[in-house]
TIDRENKE-437889 format. One record per residue (C-alpha): x, y, z. Coordinates in steps of 0.001 Angstrom, whole numbers, plus 524288, in hexadecimal, padded with zeros to 5 digits. Layout:
# residues N
ATOM   east  north     up
ATOM      X      Y      Z
...
//
This chain:
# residues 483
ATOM   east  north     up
ATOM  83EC2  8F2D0  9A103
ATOM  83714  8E69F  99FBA
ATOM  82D45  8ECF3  99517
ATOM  8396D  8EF99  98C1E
ATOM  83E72  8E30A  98DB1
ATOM  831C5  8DD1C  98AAC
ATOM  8313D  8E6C8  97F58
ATOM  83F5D  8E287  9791A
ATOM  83A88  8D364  97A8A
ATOM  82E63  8D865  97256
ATOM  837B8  8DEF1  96787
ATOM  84157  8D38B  968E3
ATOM  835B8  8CA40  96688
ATOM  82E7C  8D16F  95B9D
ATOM  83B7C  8D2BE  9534E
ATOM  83DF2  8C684  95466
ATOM  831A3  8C02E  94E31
ATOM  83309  8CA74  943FE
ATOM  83ED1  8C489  940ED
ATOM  839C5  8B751  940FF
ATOM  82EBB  8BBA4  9381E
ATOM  8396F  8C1CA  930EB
ATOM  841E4  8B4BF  92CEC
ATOM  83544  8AC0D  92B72
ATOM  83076  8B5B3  92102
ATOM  83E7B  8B755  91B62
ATOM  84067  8A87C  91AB3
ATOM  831BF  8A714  914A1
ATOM  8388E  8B1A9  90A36
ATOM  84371  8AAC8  90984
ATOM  83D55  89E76  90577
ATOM  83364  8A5FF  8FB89
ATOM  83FB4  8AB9C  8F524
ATOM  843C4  89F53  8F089
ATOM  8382E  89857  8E560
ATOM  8358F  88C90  8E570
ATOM  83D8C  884A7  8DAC2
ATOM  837F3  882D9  8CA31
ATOM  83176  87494  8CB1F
ATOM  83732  86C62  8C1DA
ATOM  82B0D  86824  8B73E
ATOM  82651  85C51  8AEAC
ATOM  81B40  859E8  8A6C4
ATOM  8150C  84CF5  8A303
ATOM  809E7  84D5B  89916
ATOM  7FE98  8452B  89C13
ATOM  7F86D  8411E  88F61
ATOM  7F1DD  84CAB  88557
ATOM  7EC6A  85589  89118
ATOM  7F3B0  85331  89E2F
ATOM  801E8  8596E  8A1FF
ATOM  807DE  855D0  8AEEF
ATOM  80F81  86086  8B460
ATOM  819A6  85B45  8BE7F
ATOM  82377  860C7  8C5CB
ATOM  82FE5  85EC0  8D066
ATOM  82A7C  86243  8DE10
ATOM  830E0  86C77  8E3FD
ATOM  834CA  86F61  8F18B
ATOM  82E2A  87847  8FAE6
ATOM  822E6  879EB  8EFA5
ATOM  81499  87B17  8F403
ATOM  80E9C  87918  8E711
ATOM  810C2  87B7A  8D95C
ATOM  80B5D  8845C  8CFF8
ATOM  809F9  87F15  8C16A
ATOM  80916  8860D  8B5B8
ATOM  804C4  88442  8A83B
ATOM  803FE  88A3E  8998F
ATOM  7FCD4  882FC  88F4F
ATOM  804C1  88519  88051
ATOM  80FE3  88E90  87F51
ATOM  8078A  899FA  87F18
ATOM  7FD8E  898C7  88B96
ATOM  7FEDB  89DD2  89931
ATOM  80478  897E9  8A664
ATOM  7F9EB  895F7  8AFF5
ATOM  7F9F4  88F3F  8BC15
ATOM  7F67D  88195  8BA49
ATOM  7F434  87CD2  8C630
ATOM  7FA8C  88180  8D502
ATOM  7FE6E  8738C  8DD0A
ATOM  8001C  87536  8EC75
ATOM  8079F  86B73  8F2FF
ATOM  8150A  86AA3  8F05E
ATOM  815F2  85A8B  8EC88
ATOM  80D9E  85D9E  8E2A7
ATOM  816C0  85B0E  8D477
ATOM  80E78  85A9B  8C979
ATOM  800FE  85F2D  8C1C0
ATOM  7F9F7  8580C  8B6A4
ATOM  7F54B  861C8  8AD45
ATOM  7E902  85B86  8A5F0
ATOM  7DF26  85FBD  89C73
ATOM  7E8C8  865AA  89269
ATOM  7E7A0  865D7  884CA
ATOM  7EFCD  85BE7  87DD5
ATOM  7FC1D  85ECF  875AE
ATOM  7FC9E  86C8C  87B6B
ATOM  807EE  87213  88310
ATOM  808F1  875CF  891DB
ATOM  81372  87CFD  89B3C
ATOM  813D1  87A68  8A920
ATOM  81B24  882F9  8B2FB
ATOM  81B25  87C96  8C148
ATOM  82066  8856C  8CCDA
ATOM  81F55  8835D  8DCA7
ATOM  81A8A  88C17  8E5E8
ATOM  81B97  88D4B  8F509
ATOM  811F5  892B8  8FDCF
ATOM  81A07  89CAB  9076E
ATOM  811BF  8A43E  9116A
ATOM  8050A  8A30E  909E3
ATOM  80A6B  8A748  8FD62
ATOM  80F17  89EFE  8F18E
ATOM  81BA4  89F8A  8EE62
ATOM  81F3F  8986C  8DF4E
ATOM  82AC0  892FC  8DAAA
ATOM  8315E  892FB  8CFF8
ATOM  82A38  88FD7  8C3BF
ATOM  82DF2  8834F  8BB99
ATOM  834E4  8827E  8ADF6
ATOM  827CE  881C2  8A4A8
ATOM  825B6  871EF  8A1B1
ATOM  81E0B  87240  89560
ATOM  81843  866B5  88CDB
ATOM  80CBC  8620F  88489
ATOM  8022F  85AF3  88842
ATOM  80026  84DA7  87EA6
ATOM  7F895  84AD0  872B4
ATOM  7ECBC  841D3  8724C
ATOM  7EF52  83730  8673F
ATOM  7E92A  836B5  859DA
ATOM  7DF6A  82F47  857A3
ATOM  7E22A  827C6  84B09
ATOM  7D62A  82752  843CE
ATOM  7DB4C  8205E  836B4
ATOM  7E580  81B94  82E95
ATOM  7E202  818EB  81F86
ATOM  7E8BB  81475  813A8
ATOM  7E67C  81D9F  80B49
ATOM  7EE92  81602  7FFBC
ATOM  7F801  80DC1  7FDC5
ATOM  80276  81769  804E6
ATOM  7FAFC  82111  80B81
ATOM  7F546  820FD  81884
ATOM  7EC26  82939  82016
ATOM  7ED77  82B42  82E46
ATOM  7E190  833C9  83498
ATOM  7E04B  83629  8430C
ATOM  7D8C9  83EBE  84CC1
ATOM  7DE61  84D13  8509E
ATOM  7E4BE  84F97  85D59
ATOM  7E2D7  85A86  86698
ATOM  7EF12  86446  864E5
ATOM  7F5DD  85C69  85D01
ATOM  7FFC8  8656F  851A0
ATOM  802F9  85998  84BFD
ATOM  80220  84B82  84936
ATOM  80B35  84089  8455D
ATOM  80919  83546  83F8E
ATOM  810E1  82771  84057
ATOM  80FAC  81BE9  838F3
ATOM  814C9  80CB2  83B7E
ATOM  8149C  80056  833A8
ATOM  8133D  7F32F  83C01
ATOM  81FD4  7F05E  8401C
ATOM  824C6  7FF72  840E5
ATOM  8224B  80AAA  84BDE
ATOM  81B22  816E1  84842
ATOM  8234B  82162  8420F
ATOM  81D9B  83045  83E5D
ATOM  81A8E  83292  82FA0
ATOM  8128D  83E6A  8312E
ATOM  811D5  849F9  83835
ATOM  802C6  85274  83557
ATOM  7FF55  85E92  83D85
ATOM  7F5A6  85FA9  84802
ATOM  7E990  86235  83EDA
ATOM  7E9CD  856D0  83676
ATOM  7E51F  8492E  83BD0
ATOM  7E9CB  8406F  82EF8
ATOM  7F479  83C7F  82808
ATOM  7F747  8357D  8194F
ATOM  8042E  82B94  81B25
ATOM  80817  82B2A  80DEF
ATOM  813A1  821E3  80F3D
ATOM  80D66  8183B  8115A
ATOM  81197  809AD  80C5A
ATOM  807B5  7FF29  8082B
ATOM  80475  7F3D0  80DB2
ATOM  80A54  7F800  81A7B
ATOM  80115  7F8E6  82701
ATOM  80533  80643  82B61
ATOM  80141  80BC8  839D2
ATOM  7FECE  8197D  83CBE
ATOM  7FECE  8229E  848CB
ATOM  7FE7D  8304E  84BBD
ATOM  80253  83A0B  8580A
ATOM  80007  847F3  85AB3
ATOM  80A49  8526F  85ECB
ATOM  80AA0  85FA5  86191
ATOM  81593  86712  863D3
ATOM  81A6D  8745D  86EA8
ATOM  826E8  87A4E  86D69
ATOM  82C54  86EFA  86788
ATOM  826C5  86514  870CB
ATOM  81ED4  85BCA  86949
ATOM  816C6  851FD  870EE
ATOM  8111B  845E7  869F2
ATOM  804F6  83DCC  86B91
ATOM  8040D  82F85  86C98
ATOM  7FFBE  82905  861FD
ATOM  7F63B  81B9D  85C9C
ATOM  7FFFD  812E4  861C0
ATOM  7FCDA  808BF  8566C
ATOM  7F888  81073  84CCB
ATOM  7EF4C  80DCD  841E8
ATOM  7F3B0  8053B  836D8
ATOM  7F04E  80583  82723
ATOM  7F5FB  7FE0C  81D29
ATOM  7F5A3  8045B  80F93
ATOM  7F3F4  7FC59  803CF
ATOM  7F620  7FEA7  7F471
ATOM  7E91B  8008E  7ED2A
ATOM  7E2E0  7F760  7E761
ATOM  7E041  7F741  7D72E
ATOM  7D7AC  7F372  7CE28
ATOM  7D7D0  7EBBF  7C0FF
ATOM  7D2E7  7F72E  7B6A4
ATOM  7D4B5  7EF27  7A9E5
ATOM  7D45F  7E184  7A65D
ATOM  7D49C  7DD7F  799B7
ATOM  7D844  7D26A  78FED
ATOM  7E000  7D5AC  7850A
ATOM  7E76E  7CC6E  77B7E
ATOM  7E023  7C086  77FC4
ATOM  7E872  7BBB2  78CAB
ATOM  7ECBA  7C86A  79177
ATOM  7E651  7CEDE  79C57
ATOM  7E706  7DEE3  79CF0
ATOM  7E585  7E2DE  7AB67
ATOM  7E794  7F214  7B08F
ATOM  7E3EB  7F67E  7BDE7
ATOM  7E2B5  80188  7C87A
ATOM  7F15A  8080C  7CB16
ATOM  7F384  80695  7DB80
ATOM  7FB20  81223  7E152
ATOM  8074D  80E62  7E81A
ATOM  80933  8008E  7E30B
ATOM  8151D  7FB01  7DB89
ATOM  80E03  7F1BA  7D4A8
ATOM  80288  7E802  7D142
ATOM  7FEDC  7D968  7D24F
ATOM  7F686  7D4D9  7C81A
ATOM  7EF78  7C7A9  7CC5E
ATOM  7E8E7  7BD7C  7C26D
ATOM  7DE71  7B306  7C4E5
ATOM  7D507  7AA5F  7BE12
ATOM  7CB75  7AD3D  7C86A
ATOM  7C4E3  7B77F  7CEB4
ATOM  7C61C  7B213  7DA8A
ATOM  7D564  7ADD5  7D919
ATOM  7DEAB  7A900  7DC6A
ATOM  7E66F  7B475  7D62C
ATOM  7F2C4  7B429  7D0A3
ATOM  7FD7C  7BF32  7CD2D
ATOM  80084  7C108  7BF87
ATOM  808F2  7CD4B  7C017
ATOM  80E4C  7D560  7C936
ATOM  8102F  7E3D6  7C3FF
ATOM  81C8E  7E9D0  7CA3D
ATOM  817FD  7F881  7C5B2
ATOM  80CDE  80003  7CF53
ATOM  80B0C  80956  7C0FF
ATOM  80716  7FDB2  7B97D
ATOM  7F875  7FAFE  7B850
ATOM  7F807  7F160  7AD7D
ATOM  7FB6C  7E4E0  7A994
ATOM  7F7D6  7D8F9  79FB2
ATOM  7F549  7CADA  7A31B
ATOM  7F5EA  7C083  79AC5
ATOM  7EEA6  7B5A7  79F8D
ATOM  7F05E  7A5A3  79C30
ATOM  7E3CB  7A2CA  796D4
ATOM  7D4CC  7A51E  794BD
ATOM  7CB79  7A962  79F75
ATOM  7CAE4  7B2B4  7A9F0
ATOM  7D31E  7BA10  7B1F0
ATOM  7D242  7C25F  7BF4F
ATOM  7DCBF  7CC3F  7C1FB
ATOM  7DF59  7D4FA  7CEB4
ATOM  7E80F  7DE55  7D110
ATOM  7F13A  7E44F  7DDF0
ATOM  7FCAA  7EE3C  7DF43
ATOM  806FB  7E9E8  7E89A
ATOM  81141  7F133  7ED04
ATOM  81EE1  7EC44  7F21F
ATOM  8259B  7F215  7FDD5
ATOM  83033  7ED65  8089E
ATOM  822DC  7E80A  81142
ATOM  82013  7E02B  80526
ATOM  81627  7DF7B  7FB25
ATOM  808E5  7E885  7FCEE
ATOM  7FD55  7E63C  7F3E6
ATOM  7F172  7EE40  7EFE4
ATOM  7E345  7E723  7F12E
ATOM  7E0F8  7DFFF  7E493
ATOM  7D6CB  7E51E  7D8A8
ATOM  7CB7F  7DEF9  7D773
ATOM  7CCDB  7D24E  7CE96
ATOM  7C88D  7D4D9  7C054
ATOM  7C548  7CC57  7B548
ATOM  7C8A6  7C8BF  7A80D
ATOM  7C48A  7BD4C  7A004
ATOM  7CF3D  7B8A6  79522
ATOM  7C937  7B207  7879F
ATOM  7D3CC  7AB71  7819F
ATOM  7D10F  7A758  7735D
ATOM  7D62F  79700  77124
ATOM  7DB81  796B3  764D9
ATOM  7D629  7876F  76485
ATOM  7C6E0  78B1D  765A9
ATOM  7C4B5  79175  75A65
ATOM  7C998  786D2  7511E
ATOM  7C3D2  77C99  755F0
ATOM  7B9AA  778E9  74C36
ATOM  7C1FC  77C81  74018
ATOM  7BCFA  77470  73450
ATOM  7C4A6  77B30  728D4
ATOM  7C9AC  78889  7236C
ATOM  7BD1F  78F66  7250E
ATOM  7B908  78C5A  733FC
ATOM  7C5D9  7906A  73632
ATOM  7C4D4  79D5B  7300F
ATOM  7B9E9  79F0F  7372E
ATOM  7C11A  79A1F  74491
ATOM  7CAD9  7A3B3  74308
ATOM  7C28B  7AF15  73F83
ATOM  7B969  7AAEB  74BB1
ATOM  7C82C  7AD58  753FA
ATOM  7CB62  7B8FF  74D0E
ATOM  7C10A  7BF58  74FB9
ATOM  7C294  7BB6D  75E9A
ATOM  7CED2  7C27F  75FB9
ATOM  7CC23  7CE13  755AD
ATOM  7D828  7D5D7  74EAB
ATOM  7D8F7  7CAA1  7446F
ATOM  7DBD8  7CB99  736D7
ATOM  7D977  7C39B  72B3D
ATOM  7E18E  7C006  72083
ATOM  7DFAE  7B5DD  714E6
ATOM  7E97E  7AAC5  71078
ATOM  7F5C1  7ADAD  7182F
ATOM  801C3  7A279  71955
ATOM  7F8A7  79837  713FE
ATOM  7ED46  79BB4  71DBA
ATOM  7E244  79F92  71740
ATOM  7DB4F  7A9B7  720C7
ATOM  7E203  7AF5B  72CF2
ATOM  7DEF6  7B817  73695
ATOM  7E887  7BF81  73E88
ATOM  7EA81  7C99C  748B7
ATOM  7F0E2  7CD1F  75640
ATOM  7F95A  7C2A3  754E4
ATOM  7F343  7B748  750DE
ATOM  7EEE9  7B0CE  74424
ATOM  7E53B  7A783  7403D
ATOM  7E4FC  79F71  733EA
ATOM  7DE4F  7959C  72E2A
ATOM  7E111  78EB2  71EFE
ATOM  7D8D5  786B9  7161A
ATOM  7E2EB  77CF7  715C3
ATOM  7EE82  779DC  7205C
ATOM  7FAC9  775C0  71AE2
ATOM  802FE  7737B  72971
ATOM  80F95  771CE  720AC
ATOM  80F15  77DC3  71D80
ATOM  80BC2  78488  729C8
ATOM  7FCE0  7861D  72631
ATOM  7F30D  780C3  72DE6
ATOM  7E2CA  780FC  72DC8
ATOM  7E19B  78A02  7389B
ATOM  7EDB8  79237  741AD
ATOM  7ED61  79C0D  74BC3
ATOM  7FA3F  7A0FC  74FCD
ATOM  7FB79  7A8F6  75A20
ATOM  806CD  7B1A2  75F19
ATOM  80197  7B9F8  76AB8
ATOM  7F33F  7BDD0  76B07
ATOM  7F047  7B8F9  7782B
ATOM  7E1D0  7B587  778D3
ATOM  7E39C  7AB85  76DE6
ATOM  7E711  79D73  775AE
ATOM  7EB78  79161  76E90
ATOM  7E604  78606  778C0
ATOM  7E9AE  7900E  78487
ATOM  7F79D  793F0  77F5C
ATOM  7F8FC  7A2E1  77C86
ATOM  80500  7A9BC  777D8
ATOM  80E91  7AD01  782F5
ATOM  80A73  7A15F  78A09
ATOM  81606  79660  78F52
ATOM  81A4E  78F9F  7839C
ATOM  81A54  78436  78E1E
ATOM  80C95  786D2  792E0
ATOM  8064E  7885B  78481
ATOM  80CF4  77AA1  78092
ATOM  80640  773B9  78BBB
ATOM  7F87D  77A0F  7886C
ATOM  7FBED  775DF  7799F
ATOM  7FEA4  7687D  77E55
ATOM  7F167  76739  7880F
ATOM  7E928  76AB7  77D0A
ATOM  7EBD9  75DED  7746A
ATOM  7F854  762B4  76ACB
ATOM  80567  75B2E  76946
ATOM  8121D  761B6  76998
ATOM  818F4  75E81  75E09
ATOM  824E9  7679F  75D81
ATOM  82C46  77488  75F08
ATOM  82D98  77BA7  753B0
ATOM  837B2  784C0  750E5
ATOM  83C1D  7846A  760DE
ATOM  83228  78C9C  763D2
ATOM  82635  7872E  75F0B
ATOM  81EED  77CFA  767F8
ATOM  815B9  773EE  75CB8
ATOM  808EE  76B88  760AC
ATOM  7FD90  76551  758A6
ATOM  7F1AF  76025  75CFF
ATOM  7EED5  7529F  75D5B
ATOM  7E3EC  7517F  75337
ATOM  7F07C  758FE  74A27
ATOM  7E641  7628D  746CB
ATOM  7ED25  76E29  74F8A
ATOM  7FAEE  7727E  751EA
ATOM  7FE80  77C43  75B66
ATOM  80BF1  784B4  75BF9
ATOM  81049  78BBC  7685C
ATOM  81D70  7946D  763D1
ATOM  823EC  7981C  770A9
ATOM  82DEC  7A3AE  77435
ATOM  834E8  7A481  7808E
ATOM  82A52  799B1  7867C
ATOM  81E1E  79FE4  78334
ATOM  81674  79EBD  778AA
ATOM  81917  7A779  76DB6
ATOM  80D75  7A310  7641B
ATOM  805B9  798D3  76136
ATOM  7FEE6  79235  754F9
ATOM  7F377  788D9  753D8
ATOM  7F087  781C7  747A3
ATOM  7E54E  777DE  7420E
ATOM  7E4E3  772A3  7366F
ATOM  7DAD8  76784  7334F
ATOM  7E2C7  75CF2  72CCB
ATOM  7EA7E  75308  7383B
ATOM  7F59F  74FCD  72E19
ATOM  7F979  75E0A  72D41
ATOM  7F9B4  7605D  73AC0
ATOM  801F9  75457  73C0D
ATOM  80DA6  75C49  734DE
ATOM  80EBF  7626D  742BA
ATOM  81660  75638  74586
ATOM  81F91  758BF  73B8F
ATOM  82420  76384  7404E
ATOM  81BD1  76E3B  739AD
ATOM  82264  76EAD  72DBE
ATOM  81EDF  77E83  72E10
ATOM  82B91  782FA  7306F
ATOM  828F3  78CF2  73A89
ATOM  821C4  7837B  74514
ATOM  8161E  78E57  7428D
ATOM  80D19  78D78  73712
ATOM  80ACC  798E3  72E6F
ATOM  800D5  79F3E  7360A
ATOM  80D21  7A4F7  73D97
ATOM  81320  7AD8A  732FC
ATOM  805D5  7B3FB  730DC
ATOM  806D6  7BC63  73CEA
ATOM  80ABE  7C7B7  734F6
ATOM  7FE9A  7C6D4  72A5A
//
């Protein structure tokens, strides 16, 4: 009786630890039939080659698996297996930059020796950064065009470039793909000091990540060229032919005048057309001139100017009307006198007893005369050269197109009285031994011609103050222009 009690207790005893053993293990099951939660993931890039992975903790986790794909077209590996469950994040290093990574975290649990995982993450993906360019240079290449050249950058597809002024932020003019390291800004505006910059990008699935940049930039200022005088040349005595060196871009030219090569410089003429290349002085007197030349160009930052030419040269021989007759003794010294000029000026041709003169010579607008015998009544004096626009031919400084009320005070300084105006537009002097008389005719204030007489007897050179009984205020020299 005792032995099958003892043997019940054993049977009550062994089924119940089997039953015990029974609900651990089904509770254990229990618990492994529910996964562990999808951690919720961030990443954080950590300049061109570091990604930190980072994640919510969750509960009950022992560690955490991470996962990773380089591009869109590798394969997941296991990164890196964490144990302990505070741990939250991973810093990924040593990656290539501007390239694009995928992360999957998930959690595991360790149950009865084995390792039970979660559920795995939504995939986190991003790019790792760009290093910046290097900017190597930045050159004006002309007066509008600028080059910007800068060193290549690992897994970059493209570049863009940004340019400022001073008092403006950068703004992108340029987008160049990933194989070329230069750019030509042809917008450029002269005068302005421009500054330029340039960032990488590459772009995944329509995620584009930029790098940083020069923060400054470099500047440049483009300029217009600079010219040079090609031609310089006297022609028609007081006139001064210049041409020079067209200058792309410009709108125009200042042309710059000075008795010495080393200045000061003065501006004589300001051409308002960039297509214009020539132009003609006329300068005030005898001697020698320096010229220099700039383009300029006018925009809403003001005027802009090209580098000036390098001065040239020119030395102007005016012939005085006064030297050559100085030593005149009678009809045949003066023949020779004015055959001495003539042949100064060349062109000149001769002609024989013409309104009372007995031998003239004549030619681009002049005429000199000379007659045996002066009769002043009549208009007829020993010698006269008249004058009506041949430019290197000066009567004491005076030259045709010159201020009526300049030429009267140079007739004045060199000795002659004013005795009268003639017709209203005929200004009248003689000198002061009444050997000379001098006529300035004037049109709209500038000297239209001009006549110099001699004759060697005082009293008839003293008719001057009569009035000049020759009707016309000019003797008869005048009406021999057509001969």
């Amino acid at each position: 009786m005792k032995k099958r009690i003892r043997n019940v207790s054993m049977i009550l005893l062994t089924v119940m630890w089997c039953l015990f053993l029974s609900g651990a293990f089904g509770a254990n099951q229990a618990e492994a039939a529910q996964p562990l939660p999808a951690p919720k993931v961030s990443l954080k890039v950590s300049g061109t080659r570091g990604i930190r992975v980072m994640w919510e903790p969750v509960s009950g986790a022992d560690g955490y698996i991470v996962y990773s794909k380089p591009g869109n077209t590798g394969q997941w590996s296991v990164l890196k297996t964490l144990s302990g469950g505070e741990k939250e994040h991973y810093s990924n290093i040593y990656l290539e930059p501007g390239t694009r990574y995928e992360y999957i975290v998930r959690a595991y649990q360790d149950v009865n020796g084995r390792r039970v995982e979660g559920t795995k993450s939504d995939v986190a993906i991003t790019i790792t950064g760009l290093s910046v360019p290097q900017m190597r240079s930045v050159t004006a290449l002309s007066y509008n065009q600028v080059q910007v050249v800068w060193n290549p950058v690992v897994n970059a597809m493209n570049y863009r470039v940004y340019r400022r002024t001073s008092n403006t932020i950068f703004k992108e003019i340029a987008r160049v793909s990933g194989d070329i390291t230069k750019y030509t800004d042809k917008t450029a505006q002269p005068g302005i000091t421009y500054y330029y910059t340039v960032k990488a990008s590459c772009t995944w699935e329509n995620q584009t990540v930029l790098s940083s940049c020069h923060i400054k930039g470099l500047p440049v200022k483009t300029s217009l060229g600079g010219t040079s005088i090609q031609k310089i040349a006297a022609v028609n005595g007081r006139q001064v032919q210049l041409s020079w060196k067209k200058v792309a871009g410009t709108q125009g030219y200042v042309i710059q005048r000075s008795t010495s090569a080393s200045g000061p410089f003065k501006k004589v003429k300001t051409i308002q057309s960039g297509s214009t290349v020539s132009w003609t002085d006329t300068v005030p007197s005898a001697g020698t001139y320096y010229y220099r030349i700039r383009a300029f160009k006018q925009q809403s930052s003001g005027f802009t100017y090209g580098a000036f030419s390098p001065v040239k040269s020119i030395k102007i021989e005016l012939l005085e009307a006064t030297d050559t007759f100085r030593n005149y003794t009678g009809y045949t010294s003066a023949k020779a006198a004015i055959d001495s000029f003539a042949a100064k000026i060349g062109g000149m041709s001769t002609y024989y007893n013409q309104n009372g003169y007995d031998y003239v010579r004549g030619g681009k607008e002049m005429i000199f005369a000379t007659a045996k015998n002066a009769k002043v009544s009549s208009g007829v004096y020993n010698i006269s050269i008249y004058n009506t626009g041949y430019d290197n031919l000066v009567l004491y400084g005076v030259y045709v197109g010159e201020s009526i009320k300049d030429a009267v005070w140079k007739i004045k300084q060199s000795g002659y009285i004013y005795t009268g105006l003639l017709n209203g537009n005929t200004y009248a002097f003689r000198s002061t031994d009444r050997h000379k008389a001098v006529f300035l005719k004037e049109s709209g204030g500038k000297v239209k011609s001009w006549e110099y007489d001699i004759v060697s007897s005082q009293m008839q050179i003293g008719e001057l103050n009569q009035g000049f009984r020759q009707g016309s205020g000019i003797s008869r020299v005048a009406s021999m222009l057509g001969i």
